[in-house]
Steps between C-alpha positions, in 0.01 A plus 500: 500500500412188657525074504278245423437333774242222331190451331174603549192277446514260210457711193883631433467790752837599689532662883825750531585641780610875414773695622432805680234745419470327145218296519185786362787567160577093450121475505429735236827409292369325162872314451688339749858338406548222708885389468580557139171415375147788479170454526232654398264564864132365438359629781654568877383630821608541844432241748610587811878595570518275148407579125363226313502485154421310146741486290405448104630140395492350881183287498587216802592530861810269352654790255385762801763311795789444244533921537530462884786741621566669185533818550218741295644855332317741295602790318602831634248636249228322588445657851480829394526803738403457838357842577664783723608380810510147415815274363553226343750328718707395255539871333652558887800256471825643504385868643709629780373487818575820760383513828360871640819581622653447166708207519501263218389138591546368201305438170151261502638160368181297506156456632294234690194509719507374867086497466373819669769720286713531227861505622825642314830367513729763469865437458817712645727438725295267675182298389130706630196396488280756515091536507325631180231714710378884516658485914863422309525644162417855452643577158537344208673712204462273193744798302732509733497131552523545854256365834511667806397334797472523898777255606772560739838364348570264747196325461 
């Protein structure tokens, strides 16, 4: 869901940087797993494009840098359902991906932001990368595990 990318202040507090659309359910996760190793989340808020949080047991800017670039997970569980009409990006990998003429693209591999928008990579016979936004993708059928979206095969 994201990386640390350092501390913050001099009290134990970490900055990640989250992936894609993540950053509003790593703030409200209570347990982050960083590596092989959870924590229990004191407290964490968004600060900027950035979360910052405390974790319990990290009380020095020291303990807070030796976590820089691991990469922070929760659990599926803890994110709990998004709501109609909204994902949760990860829910999305490995759905087929159909364009409005029907051809299949290929099935959503992974996810990264490019800072305006969520982007999907979706592989097939070729490698797309394709624009997470309402212009693009008009359907998503969770059941059916399939996306449909507004771009032309050759693209």
């Amino acid at each position: 869901m994201g990386r640390v990318a350092g501390s913050y202040g001099l009290r134990g507090w970490i900055k990640v940087v989250p992936g894609g659309g993540v950053a509003q359910a790593l703030a409200g996760a209570r347990e982050w797993w960083l590596g092989e190793q959870r924590y229990d989340v004191s407290e964490a808020k968004l600060h900027g494009a950035t979360v910052v949080a405390k974790l319990a047991g990290m009380e020095s800017r020291e303990q807070a840098l030796e976590l820089k670039g691991a990469r922070v997970a929760v659990e599926r569980a803890a994110l709990g359902d998004p709501g109609e009409g909204h994902y949760i990006l990860v829910d999305l990998v490995g759905l087929e991906v159909r364009n409005e003429q029907g051809d299949v693209l290929g099935t959503v591999k992974r996810w990264f932001s490019n800072g305006p928008q969520d982007v999907m990579e979706v592989a097939g016979e070729r490698t797309r990368l394709i624009p997470w936004v309402s212009a693009i993708v008009k359907e998503v059928d969770l059941a059916g595990r399939r996306i449909r979206v507004d771009w032309d095969r050759e693209w």
